[in-house]
SESE-854099 format. One record per residue (C-alpha): residue number from 1; residue in three letters; x, y, z. Coordinates in steps of 0.2 Angstrom, whole numbers. Example, Ala and Ser with C-alpha at 12.3 -4.5 7.8 and 13.67 -1.06 7.14 Angstrom:
BEGIN
PT  num  residu      u      v      w
PT    1     ALA     62    -22     39
PT    2     SER     68     -5     36
This chain:
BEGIN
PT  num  residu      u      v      w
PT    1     UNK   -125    -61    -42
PT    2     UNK   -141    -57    -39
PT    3     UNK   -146    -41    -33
PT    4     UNK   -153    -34    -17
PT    5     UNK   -159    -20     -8
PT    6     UNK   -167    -15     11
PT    7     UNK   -176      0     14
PT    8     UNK   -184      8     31
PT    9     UNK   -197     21     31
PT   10     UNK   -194     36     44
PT   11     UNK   -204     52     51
PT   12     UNK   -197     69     44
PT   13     UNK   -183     75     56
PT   14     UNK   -178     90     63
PT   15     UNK   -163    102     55
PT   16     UNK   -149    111     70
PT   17     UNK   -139    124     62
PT   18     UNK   -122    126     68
PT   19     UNK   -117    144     65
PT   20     UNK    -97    141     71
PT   21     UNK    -86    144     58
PT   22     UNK    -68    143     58
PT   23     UNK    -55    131     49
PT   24     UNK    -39    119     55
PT   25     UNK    -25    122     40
PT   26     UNK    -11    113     37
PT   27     UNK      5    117     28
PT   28     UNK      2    112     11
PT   29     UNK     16    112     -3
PT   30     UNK     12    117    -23
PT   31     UNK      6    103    -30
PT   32     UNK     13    106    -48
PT   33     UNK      9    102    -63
PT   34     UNK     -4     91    -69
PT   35     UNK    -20     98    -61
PT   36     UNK    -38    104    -69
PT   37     UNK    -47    119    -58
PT   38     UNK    -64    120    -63
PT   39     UNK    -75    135    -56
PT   40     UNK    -94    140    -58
PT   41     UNK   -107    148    -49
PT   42     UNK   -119    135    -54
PT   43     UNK   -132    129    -42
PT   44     UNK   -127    111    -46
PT   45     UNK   -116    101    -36
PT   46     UNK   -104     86    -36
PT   47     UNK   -114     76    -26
PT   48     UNK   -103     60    -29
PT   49     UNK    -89     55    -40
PT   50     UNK    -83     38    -40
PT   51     UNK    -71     28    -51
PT   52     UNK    -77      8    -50
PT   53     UNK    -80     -7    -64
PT   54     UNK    -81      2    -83
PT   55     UNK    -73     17    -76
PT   56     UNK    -80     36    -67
PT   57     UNK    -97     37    -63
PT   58     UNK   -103     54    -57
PT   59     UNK   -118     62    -47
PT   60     UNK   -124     80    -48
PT   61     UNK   -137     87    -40
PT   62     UNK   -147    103    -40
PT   63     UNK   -147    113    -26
PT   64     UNK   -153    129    -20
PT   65     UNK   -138    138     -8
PT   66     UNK   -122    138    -18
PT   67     UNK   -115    153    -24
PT   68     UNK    -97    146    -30
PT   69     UNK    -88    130    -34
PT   70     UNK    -73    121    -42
PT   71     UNK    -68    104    -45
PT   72     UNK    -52     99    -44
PT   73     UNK    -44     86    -54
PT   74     UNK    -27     82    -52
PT   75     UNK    -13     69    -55
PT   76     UNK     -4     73    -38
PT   77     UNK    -12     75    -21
PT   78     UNK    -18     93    -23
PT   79     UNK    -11    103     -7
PT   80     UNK    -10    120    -13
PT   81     UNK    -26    118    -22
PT   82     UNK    -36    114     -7
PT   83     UNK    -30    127      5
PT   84     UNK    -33    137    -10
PT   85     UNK    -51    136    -13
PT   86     UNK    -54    135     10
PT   87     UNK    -45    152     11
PT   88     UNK    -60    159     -3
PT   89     UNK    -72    151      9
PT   90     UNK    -75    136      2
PT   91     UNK    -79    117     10
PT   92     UNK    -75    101      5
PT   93     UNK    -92     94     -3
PT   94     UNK    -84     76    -10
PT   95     UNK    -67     69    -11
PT   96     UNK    -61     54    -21
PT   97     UNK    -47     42    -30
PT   98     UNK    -46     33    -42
PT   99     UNK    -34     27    -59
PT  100     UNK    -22     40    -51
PT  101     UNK    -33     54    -50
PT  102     UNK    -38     64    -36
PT  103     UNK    -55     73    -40
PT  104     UNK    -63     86    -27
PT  105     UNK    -78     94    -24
PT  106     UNK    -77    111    -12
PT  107     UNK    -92    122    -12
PT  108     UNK    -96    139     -3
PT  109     UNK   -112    139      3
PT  110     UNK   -116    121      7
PT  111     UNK   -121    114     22
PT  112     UNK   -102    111     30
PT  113     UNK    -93    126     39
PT  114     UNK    -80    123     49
PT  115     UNK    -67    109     40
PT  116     UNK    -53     98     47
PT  117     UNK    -42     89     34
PT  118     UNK    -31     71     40
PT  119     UNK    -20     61     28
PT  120     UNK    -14     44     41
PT  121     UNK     -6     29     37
PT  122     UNK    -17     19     48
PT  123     UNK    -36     21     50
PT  124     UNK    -39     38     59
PT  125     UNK    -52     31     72
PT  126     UNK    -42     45     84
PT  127     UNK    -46     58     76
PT  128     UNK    -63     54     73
PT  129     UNK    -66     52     93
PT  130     UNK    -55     68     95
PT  131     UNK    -66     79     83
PT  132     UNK    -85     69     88
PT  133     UNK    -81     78    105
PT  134     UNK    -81     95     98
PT  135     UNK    -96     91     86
PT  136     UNK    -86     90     71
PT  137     UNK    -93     74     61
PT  138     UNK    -86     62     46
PT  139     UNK    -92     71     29
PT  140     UNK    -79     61     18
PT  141     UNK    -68     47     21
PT  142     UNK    -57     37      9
PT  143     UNK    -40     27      4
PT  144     UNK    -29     33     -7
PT  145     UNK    -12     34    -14
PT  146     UNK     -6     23      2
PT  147     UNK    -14     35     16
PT  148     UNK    -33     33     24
PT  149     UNK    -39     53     20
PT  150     UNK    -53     59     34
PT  151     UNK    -63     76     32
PT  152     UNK    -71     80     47
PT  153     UNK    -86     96     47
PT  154     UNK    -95    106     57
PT  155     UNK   -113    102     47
PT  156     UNK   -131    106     47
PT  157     UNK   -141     96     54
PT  158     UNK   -129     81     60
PT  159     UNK   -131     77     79
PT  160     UNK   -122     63     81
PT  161     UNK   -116     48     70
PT  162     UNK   -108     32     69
PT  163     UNK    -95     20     60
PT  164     UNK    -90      1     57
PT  165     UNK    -78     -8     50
PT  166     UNK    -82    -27     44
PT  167     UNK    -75    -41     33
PT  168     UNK    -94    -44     26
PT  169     UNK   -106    -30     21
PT  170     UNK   -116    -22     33
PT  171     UNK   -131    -25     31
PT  172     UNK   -138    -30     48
PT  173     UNK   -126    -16     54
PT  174     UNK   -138     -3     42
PT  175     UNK   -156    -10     49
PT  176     UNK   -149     -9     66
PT  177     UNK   -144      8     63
PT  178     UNK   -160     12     53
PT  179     UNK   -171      6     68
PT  180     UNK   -161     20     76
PT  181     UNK   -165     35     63
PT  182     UNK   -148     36     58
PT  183     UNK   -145     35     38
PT  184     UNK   -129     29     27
PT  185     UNK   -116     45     24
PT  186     UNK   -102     35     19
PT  187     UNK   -102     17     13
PT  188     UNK    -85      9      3
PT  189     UNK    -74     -5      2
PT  190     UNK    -55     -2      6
PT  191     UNK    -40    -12      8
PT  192     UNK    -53    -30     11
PT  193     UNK    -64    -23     22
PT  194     UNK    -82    -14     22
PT  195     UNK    -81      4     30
PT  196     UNK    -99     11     35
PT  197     UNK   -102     28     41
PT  198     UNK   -122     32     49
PT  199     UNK   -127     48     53
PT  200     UNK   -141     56     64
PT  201     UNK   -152     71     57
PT  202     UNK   -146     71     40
PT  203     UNK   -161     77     32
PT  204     UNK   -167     61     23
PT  205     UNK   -184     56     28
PT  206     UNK   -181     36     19
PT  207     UNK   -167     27     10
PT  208     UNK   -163     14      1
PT  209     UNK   -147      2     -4
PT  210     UNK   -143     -9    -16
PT  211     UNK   -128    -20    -21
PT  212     UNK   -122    -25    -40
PT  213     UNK   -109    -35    -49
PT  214     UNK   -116    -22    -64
PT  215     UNK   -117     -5    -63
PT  216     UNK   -139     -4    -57
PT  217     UNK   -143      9    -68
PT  218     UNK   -162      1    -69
PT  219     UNK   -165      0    -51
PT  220     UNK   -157     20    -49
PT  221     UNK   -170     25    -62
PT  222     UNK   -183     18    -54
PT  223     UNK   -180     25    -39
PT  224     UNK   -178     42    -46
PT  225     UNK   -196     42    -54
PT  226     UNK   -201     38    -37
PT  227     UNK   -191     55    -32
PT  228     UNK   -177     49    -24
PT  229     UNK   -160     53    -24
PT  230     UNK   -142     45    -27
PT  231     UNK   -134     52    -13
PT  232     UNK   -119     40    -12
PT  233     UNK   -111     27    -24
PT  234     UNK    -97     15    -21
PT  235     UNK    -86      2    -30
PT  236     UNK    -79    -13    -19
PT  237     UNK    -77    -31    -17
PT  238     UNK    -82    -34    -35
PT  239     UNK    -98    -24    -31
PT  240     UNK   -106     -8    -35
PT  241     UNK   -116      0    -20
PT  242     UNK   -130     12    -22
PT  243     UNK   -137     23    -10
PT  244     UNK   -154     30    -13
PT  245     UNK   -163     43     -2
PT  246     UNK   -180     54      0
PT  247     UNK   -174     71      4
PT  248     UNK   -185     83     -9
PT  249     UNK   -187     84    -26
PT  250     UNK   -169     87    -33
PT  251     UNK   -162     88    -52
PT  252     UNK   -149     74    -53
PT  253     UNK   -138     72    -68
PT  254     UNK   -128     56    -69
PT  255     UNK   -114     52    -77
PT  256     UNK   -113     31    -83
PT  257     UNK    -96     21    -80
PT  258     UNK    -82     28    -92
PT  259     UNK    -68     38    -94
PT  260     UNK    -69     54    -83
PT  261     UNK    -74     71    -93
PT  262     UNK    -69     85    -88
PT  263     UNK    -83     93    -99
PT  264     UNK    -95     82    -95
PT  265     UNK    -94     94    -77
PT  266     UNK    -92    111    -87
PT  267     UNK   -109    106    -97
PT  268     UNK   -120    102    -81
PT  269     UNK   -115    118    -71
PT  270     UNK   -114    129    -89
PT  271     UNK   -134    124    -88
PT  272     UNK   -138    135    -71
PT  273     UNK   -121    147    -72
PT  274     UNK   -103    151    -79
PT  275     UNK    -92    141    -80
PT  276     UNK    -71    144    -80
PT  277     UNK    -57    132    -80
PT  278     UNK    -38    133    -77
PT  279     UNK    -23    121    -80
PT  280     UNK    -22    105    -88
PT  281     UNK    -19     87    -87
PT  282     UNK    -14     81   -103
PT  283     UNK     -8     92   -118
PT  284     UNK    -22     89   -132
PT  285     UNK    -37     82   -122
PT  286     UNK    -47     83   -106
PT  287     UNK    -55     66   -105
PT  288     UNK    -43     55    -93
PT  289     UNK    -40     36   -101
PT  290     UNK    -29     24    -90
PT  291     UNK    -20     23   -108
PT  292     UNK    -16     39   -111
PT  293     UNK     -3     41    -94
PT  294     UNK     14     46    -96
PT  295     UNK     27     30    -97
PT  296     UNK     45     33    -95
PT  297     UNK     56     20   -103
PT  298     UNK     75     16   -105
PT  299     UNK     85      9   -118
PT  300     UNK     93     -6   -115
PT  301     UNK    101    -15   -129
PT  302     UNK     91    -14   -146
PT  303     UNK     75    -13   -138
PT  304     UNK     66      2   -128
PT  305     UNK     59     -6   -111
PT  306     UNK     44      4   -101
PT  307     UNK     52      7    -83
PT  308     UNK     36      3    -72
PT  309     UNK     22    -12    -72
PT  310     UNK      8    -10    -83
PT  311     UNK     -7     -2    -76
PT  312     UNK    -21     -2    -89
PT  313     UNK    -39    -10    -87
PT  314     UNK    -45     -8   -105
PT  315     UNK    -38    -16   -121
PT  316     UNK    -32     -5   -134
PT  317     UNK    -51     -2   -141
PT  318     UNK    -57      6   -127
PT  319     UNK    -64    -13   -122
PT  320     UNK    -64    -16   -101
PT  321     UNK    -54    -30    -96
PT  322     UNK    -63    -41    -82
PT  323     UNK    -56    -34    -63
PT  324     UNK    -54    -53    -53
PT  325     UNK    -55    -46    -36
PT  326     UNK    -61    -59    -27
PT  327     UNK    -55    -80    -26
PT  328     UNK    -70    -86    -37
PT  329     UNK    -69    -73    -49
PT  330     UNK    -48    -75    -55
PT  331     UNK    -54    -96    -54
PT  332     UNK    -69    -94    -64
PT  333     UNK    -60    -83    -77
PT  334     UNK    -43    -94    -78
PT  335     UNK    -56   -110    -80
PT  336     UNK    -67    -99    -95
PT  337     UNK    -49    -94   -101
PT  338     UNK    -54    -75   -100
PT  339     UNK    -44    -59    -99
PT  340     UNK    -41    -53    -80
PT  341     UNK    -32    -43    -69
PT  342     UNK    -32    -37    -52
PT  343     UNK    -20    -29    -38
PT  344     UNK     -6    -39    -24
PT  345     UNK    -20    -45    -13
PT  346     UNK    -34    -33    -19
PT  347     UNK    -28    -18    -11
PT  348     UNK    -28     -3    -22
PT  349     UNK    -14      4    -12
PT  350     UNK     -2     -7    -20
PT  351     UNK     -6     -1    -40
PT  352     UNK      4     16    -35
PT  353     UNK     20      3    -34
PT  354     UNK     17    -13    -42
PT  355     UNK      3     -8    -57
PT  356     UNK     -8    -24    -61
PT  357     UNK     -5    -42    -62
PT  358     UNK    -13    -51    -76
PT  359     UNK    -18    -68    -82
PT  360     UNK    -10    -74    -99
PT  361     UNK    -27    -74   -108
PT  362     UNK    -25    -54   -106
PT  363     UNK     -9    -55   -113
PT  364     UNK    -12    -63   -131
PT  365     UNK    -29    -53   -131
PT  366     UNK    -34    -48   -150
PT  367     UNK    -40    -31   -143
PT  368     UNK    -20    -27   -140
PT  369     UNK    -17    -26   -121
PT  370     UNK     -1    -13   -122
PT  371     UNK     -3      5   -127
PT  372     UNK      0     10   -143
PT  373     UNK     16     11   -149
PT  374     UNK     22     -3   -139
PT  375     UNK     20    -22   -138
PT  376     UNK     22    -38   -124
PT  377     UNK     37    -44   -127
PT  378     UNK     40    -59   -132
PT  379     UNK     53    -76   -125
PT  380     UNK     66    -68   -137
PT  381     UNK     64    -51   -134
PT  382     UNK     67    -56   -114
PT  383     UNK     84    -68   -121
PT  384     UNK     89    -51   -129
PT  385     UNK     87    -40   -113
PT  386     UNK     94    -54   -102
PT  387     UNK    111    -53   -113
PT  388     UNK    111    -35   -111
PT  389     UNK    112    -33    -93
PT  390     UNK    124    -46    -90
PT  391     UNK    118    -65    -92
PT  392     UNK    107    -74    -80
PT  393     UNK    121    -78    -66
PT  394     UNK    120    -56    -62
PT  395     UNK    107    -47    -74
PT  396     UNK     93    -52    -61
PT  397     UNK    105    -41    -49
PT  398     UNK    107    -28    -62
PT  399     UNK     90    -25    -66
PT  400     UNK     82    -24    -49
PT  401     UNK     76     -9    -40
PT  402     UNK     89     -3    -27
PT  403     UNK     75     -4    -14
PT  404     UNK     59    -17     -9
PT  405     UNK     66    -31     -9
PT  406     UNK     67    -42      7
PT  407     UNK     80    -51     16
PT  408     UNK     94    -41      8
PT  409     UNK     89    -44    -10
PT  410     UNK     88    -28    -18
PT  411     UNK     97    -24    -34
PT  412     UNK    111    -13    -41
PT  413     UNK     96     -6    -55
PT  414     UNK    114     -2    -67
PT  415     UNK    101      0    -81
PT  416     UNK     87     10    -75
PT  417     UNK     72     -5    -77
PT  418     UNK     70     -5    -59
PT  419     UNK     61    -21    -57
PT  420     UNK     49    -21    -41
PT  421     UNK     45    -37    -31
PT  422     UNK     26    -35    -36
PT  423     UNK     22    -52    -29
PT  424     UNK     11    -64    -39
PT  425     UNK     -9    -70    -40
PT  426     UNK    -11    -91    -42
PT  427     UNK    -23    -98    -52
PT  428     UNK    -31   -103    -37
PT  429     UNK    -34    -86    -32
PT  430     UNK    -18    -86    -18
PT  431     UNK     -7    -71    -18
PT  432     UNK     13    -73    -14
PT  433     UNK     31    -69    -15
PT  434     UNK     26    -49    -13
PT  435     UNK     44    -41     -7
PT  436     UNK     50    -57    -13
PT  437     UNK     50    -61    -30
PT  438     UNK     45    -51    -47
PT  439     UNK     37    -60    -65
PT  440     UNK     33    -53    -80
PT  441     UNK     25    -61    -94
PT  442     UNK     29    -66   -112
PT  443     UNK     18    -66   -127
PT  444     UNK     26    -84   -129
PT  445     UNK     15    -99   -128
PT  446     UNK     23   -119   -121
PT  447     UNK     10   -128   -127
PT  448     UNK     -8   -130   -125
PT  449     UNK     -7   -125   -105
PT  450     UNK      8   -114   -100
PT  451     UNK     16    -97   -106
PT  452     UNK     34    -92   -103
PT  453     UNK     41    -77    -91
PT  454     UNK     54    -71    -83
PT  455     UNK     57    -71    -65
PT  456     UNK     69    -62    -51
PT  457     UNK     69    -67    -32
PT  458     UNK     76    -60    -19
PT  459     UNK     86    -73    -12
PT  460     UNK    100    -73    -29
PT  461     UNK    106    -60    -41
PT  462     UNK     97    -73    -56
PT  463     UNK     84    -68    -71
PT  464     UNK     77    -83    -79
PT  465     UNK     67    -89    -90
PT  466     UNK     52    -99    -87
PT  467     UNK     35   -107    -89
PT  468     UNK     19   -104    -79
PT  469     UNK      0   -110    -80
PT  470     UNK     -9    -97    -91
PT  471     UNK    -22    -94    -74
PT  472     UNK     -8    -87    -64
PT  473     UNK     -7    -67    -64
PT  474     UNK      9    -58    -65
PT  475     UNK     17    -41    -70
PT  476     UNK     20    -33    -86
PT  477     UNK     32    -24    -95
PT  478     UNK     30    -18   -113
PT  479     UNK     43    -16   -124
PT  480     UNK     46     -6   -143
């Protein structure tokens, strides 16, 4: 794909303080365990932090008004954490999601004040009209975890704003807005649609944007040795997004797609203050890998069965495995016979559930696809699993989830595997049979075209076995 970029030069704007202060709570339950609190008093702060293509990226940026900070990094939504940190005084700066991992930015002294916090199921466009009206304005909005989450903030300099939502990127919607001297705030890609947020008096005196099927580290360098700064990236659509904009001579420090390190934050801040940390996410190591997640599993038989879809987008050696998001990407990589996955109709949402689906070539990958410790099974292993739970006629029934399924189809789950109707991808790029119908893999060929798996519908209490086109994505389940 090739890349592109607009720009629009503008005059120097004025700056409006708003000196309100006051803070809309919630009632916020303990989040548990499984969260990372990191404080400094550092100068530098979380501009950005963005999980996309090759992993985390993440943005920080020297500034001159901070006087404390945390980041908090956390497996669950973290309530208690967040109500924490605004009772000391401080503000939401940057909020995220990604591979199961909420990461937030809350800074005292920044340019935000007052703070209002919404988690909705549907777009919050309420809201937004409801706060705009008392001068509260958009500083974070995102998808995660099933819920659209919406920080609205009394901020300096805003005076008024606007916000889109489009199947195509906006980029006529951006040069219209430009003309206008508002600048790009907020610019992702959730649930198949393009979600832009403008803002007036930002501060920003030019900006730039460009879009990339690769991660446009060449195009941010350049821009930053013409000192601009990367004040907003975006992964979506198959596409990263870069924003770029002239507003002073800043420090950045840039963290390339990868796993997300915890240290990697600790080191930046330790270079302008102090740094402390609390809690933990994972026994022996701070850096968070989509393999190293907790798997539950159950006994069934003589084998040992993971209880949940496989949710990995690297091989075992650390390699990426191509995400198919859109129609022509999943073709092109079941025509090249190369490694894919993606998510039920390309909506983030549905990984919490229903994990990944995956084309075969992913499945007899030399780079190992399942975790250590554990393997895809094979037709025999399903044969032997299939015995155990009570033959084809009623294992199906047996081993469904006791809710999902559609039309009356859910199982008795007598054995704890709790199959989900996760749906599968076609090798035409279709997606069908979500709430209807559950596949997983083998590591079994047929042939020179085809692959066995096992499937489960709604509509009997059946498991079979069967044989697919290697294009077609389904489930996983890993067995030891």
């Amino acid at each position: 794909m090739k890349n592109v970029y607009l720009r629009k030069n503008h005059l120097p704007l004025l700056l409006i303080a708003f000196m309100n202060f006051s803070i809309a709570k919630s009632n916020f339950q303990n989040s548990g365990a499984g969260t990372v609190v990191v404080t400094s008093n550092s100068k530098f702060v979380i501009e950005n932090m963005h999980y996309g293509e090759g992993g985390w990226v993440g943005i920080m940026t020297l500034g001159a008004t901070l006087s404390e900070q945390q980041c908090i990094v956390s497996k669950s939504y973290p309530h208690a954490e967040i109500q924490s940190a605004w009772d000391s005084g401080l503000r939401i700066a940057n909020i995220c999601y990604g591979n199961n991992l909420w990461v937030i930015s809350m800074s005292k002294g920044s340019k935000f004040s007052r703070q209002k916090l919404y988690r909705r199921d549907a777009f919050p466009s309420d809201d937004i009209k409801a706060d705009w009206d008392e001068d509260l304005y958009i500083s974070d909005l995102l998808y995660g975890e099933g819920k659209w989450t919406l920080i609205m903030s009394v901020a300096q300099g805003y005076t008024n704003q606007r916000w889109r939502k489009l199947a195509e990127f906006p980029a006529d919607e951006i040069k219209e807005a430009w003309d206008l001297d508002y600048y790009i705030t907020n610019l992702s890609y959730t649930n198949g649609e393009w979600v832009l947020v403008m803002t007036l008096n930002v501060g920003y005196t030019n900006q730039k944007w460009q879009k990339s099927a690769v991660f446009p580290m060449e195009w941010i360098q350049t821009n930053w040795n013409e000192k601009y700064d990367l004040t907003h990236l975006s992964y979506g659509d198959g596409l990263w997004v870069a924003v770029m904009s002239m507003n002073g001579d800043n420090t950045q420090r840039l963290h390339k797609p990868g796993d997300l390190h915890i240290e990697w934050i600790k080191k930046v801040w330790g270079e302008e203050g102090t740094v402390s940390q609390s809690g933990s996410l994972t026994e022996t190591s701070t850096p968070i890998s989509n393999n190293i997640n907790s798997v539950k599993e159950v006994r069934i038989g003589s084998l040992t069965w993971m209880t949940s879809n496989l949710d990995v987008d690297r091989f075992r050696n650390g390699d990426a495995i191509f995400h198919a998001k859109t129609t022509a990407q999943w073709e092109q990589a079941g025509r090249e016979k190369k490694p894919a996955w993606c998510y039920y109709g390309n909506i983030d949402a549905n990984r919490v559930t229903f994990g990944k689906l995956y084309n075969w070539y992913a499945i007899i990958d030399s780079r190992g696809l399942a975790p250590s410790g554990w393997r895809i099974p094979t037709q025999n292993d399903w044969k032997s699993l299939i015995s155990s739970v009570g033959g084809e006629s009623v294992g199906g029934n047996n081993i469904k989830s006791s809710m999902g399924w559609e039309s009356g189809g859910d199982g008795n789950d007598k054995f704890g595997f709790a199959a989900m109707p996760g749906g599968r991808r076609e090798a035409n790029g279709n997606f069908s049979l979500l709430g209807r119908g559950a596949m997983f893999w083998s590591s079994t060929a047929e042939g020179t075209e085809y692959a066995y798996f096992v499937g489960l519908f709604n509509s009997d209490q059946e498991i079979s076995i069967q044989t697919s086109r290697r294009q077609n994505g389904f489930a996983v389940r890993c067995v030891k």
